[in-house]
Residue, then its C-alpha position, 0 to 999 in steps of 0.5 A: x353427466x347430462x343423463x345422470x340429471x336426466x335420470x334424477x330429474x325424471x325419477x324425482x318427478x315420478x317418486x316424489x315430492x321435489x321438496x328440497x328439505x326434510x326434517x329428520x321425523x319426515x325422513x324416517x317417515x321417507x324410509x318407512x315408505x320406501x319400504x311399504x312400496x318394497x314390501x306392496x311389490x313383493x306382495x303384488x306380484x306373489x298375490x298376482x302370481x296367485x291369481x293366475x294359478x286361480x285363472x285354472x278355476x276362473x268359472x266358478x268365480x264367476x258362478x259365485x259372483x253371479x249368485x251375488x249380483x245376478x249379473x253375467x260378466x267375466x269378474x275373473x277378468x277384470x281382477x286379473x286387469x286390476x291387479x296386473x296393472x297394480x302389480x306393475x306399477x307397484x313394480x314401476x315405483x320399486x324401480x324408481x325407488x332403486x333409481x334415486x337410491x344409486x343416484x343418491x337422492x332423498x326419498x319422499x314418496x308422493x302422496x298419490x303414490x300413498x293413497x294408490x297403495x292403500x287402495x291397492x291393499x284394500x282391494x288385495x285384503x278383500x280379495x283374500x277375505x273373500x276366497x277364504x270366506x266362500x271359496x277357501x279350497x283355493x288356496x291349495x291350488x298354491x302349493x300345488x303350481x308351486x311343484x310345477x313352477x318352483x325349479x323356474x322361480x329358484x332360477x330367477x330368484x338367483x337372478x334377482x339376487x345377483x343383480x341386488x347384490x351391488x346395491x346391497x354391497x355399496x350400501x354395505x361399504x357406506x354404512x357404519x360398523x353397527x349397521x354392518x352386521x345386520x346387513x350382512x346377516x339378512x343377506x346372508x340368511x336370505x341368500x342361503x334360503x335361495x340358493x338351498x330351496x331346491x333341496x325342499x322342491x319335489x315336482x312329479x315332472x322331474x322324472x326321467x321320462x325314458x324310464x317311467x312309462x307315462x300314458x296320457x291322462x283320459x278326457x272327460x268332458x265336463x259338462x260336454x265341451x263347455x269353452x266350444x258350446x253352451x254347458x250341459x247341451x247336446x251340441x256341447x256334448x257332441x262338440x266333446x266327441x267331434x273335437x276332444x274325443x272324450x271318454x267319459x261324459x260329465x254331467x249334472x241331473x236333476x228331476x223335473x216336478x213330473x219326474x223326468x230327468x234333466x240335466x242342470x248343473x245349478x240347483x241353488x235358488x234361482x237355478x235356471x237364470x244363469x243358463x237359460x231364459x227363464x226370466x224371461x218366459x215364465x215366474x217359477x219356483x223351485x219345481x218346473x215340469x219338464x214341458x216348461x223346461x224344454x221351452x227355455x233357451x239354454x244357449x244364447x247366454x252363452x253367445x251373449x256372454x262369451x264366459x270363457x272368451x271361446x266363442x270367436x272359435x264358432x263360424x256362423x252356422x255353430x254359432x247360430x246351433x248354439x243360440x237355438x239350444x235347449x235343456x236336454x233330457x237324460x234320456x237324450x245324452x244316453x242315446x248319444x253315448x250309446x252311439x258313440x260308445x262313450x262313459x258318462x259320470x254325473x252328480x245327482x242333485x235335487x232343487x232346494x225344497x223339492x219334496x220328493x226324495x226318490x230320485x236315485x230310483x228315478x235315475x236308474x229306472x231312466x237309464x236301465x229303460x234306455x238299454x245302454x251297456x251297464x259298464x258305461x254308467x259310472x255311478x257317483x252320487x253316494x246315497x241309496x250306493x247299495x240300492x244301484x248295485x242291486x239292481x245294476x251292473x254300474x261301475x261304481x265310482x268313489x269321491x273320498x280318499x278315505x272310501x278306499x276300505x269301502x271300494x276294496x270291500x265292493x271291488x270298486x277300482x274307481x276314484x273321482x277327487x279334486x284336483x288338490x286332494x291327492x300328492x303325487x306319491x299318493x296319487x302313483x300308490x293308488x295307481x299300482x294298486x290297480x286303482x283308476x284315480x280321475x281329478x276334476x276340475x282341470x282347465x290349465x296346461x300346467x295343471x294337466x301337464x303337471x298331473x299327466x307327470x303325476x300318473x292320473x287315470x284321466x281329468x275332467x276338464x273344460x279345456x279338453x279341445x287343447x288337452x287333446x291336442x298335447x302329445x306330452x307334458x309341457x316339461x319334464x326333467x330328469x333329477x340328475x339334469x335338474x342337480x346340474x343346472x342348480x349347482x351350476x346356477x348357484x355356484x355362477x351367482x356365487x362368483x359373480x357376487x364375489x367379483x362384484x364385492x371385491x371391485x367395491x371394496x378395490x372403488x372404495x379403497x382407491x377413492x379413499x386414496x385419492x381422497x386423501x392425496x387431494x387433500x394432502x395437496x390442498x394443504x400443501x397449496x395453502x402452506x404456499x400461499x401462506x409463505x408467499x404473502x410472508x415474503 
């Protein structure tokens, strides 16, 4: 008895305002809060769950943010906080919502509680127009976690399930006929959808691994190893080497005003001030000489800034190499792929207004001048393509799924694509097609893991010091296992639930009867009474 106050005192305190009374338009005003905070908790954690499957792209949210507020900062970081912290109290107040309603309580939320749930909107709608405003392709990361987690979420949904399922059935037992069905219905109805998902999950992992011969993907180093020293520098690319053994070297060339090539990812406005000094040392525009760009630091930014919270991996001596990096030349990382017998693969870009349109011819003459083996040139960027096969050896490389006519037709085998573009099925076609398929931008282990099931030829990550470092993907199953564990899963759940309907209906029935002995001898007590006073 002691604890039952304890729990309603407390839980009361929490979620609302202690009023003694309500009138009837504020108790359906109660109702329609306890609901928002149900739905604000379903909503929380599915948009939670969002946001860690985004963490996969985490850098270029915040390269968009610091294009807007010129400002270095982990964004990703922070939101991750908010909303794990909103998800949880949201979670917090769900539970103390359930509390008062197994002790029977009236729910009045309180109005801090109110005003921290719209909060929780606002920034949860903002959020949402502003990845479908700039950054719209992620969204199809969504469905693509869902192959890798959604056996576990089935698992834990059924879960979830039969734990509700005594609340919801003494509810079922107390309310009035009318209200019966639809409890029943929506029960019903959402259970089935639980119990039967499976039948709509299909996941490249659950595969009998014995009988598909599953070679681990090959790493390419986006712009070196950028979590282990700062992009696009020397000492990130032979950091990819040392600690990754990377096959290919990704990276980003652009032209410099006296044409020497360079490599800069960002070419958009004021291009070198994420990666470099150059507000500090010099005013520019659009076109520096390469003299200019040697001069700028590339490197202290990143010990300053720690984007990718890796810099503690670096002891003293690295730590300092990478303070003192600069922009390098593409000439410099072709003599270090000629020693290492590496690939490289990058993108062509031009700084915005740059008046010379001639880069391709630039490009090719830089790298045929630098003596490396043709077949260590994966080229990419599309325009002047017939121009490069002319006058090289390159293996060509494709960026669109609909370019495979093309590849055929000039004996391409190679495809470059985001990570998102191609399913499973498409991805295992292309591959005994004698295709090479490599995906790009691969930072998580889920995501290598769940592509490593799926057949791809290599991935361009971030992350290749841990990739290097797995020998198989982080789970597989075989179908048949799978079929077992969900049956057996579900049919548990089913009887569980029964057992725990037929002991409220037994509770119910036999409080039922006690009620009506109690009251049939208080009847009899008052009869007594009665004919005592008479006598």
């Amino acid at each position: 008895m002691a604890l039952g106050r304890c729990c309603r005192g407390f839980s009361r305190a929490f979620f609302s305002c202690c009023r003694e009374k309500q009138r009837d338009n504020e108790s359906k005003r109660s109702t329609c809060w306890c609901v928002m905070v149900t739905v604000m908790a379903l909503i929380s954690v599915c948009w939670l769950y969002i946001w860690l499957v985004i963490f996969n792209d985490r850098d270029d949210f915040n390269t968009l943010l610091f294009s807007l507020l010129h400002k270095h900062m982990n964004y990703f970081m922070v939101a991750m906080i908010i909303f794990a912290l909103f998800a949880s109290y949201c979670l917090l107040l769900l539970l103390f919502a359930l509390v008062q309603v197994v002790l029977r309580e009236n729910l009045d939320l309180h109005w801090i509680h109110k005003a921290l749930i719209c909060v929780g909107v606002v920034l949860i709608v903002a959020m949402i127009v502003v990845m479908t405003l700039k950054q719209p392709e992620e969204w199809h990361i969504v469905p693509l976690s869902l192959q890798y987690t959604a056996p576990f979420l089935q698992f834990g949904a059924v879960g979830a399930l039969t734990l509700l399922s005594w609340l919801v059935f003494r509810t079922f037992n107390q309310v009035q006929e009318k209200s019966k069905f639809l409890i029943a219905a929506s029960f019903l109805i959402l259970s089935a959808f639980i119990y039967l998902s499976p039948l709509l999950i299909h996941s490249p992992c659950l595969i009998d691994i014995k009988e598909l011969n599953l070679t681990k993907p090959d790493l390419w180093g986006h712009r070196g190893a950028p979590m282990l020293a700062p992009e696009n520098t020397m000492m990130s690319f032979e950091r990819s080497v040392t600690e990754c053994n990377v096959k290919v070297f990704e990276t980003d060339v652009q032209l410099s005003k006296d044409r020497i090539p360079f490599l800069m990812h960002d070419h958009e406005g004021e291009f070198l001030k994420r990666t470099t000094n150059v507000t500090q040392k010099i005013s520019y525009g659009n076109e520096v000489d390469m003299s200019t760009l040697k001069s700028l630091n590339a490197g202290k930014w990143f010990i300053e800034n720690d984007p990718f919270q890796t810099v503690h991996l670096l002891n003293k001596s690295q730590r300092k190499t990478a303070e003192t990096q600069t922009i390098p030349e593409l000439k410099d990382l072709l003599d270090l792929a000629k020693r290492h017998n590496i690939s490289i693969i990058f993108d062509l870009y031009r700084p915005e207004n740059c008046s010379k349109t001639n880069d391709t011819e630039d490009t090719v003459k830089e790298i045929l001048d630098s003596g490396i083996n043709h077949e260590l040139i994966y080229w990419l960027p599309p325009q002047n393509r017939e121009y490069v096969m002319k006058t090289s050896n390159f293996i060509q490389v494709y960026t669109n799924i609909n370019e495979t006519e093309e590849m055929s037709a000039q004996n391409g085998t190679h495809l470059n694509v985001k990570y998102s573009d191609l399913p499973a099925d498409e991805i295992r076609n292309l591959r005994k097609d004698g295709f090479k398929v490599n995906m790009y931008v691969v930072n998580e282990r889920w995501m290598f893991s769940l592509l490593w099931c799926a057949g791809v030829s290599s991935v361009t990550t971030n992350n290749c010091q841990v990739f290097s470092k797995m020998e198989q993907p982080d789970w597989t199953m075989a179908p048949s296992v799978y079929r077992t564990l969900w049956i057996s899963v579900d049919a548990a759940s089913i009887l569980i639930m029964i057992a725990v309907f037929v002991y409220q209906r037994k509770t119910k029935r036999s409080h039922h009867r006690e009620g009506r002995i109690n009251t049939f001898d208080g009847l009899e007590l008052l009869l007594y009474f009665n004919r005592h006073q008479k006598t």
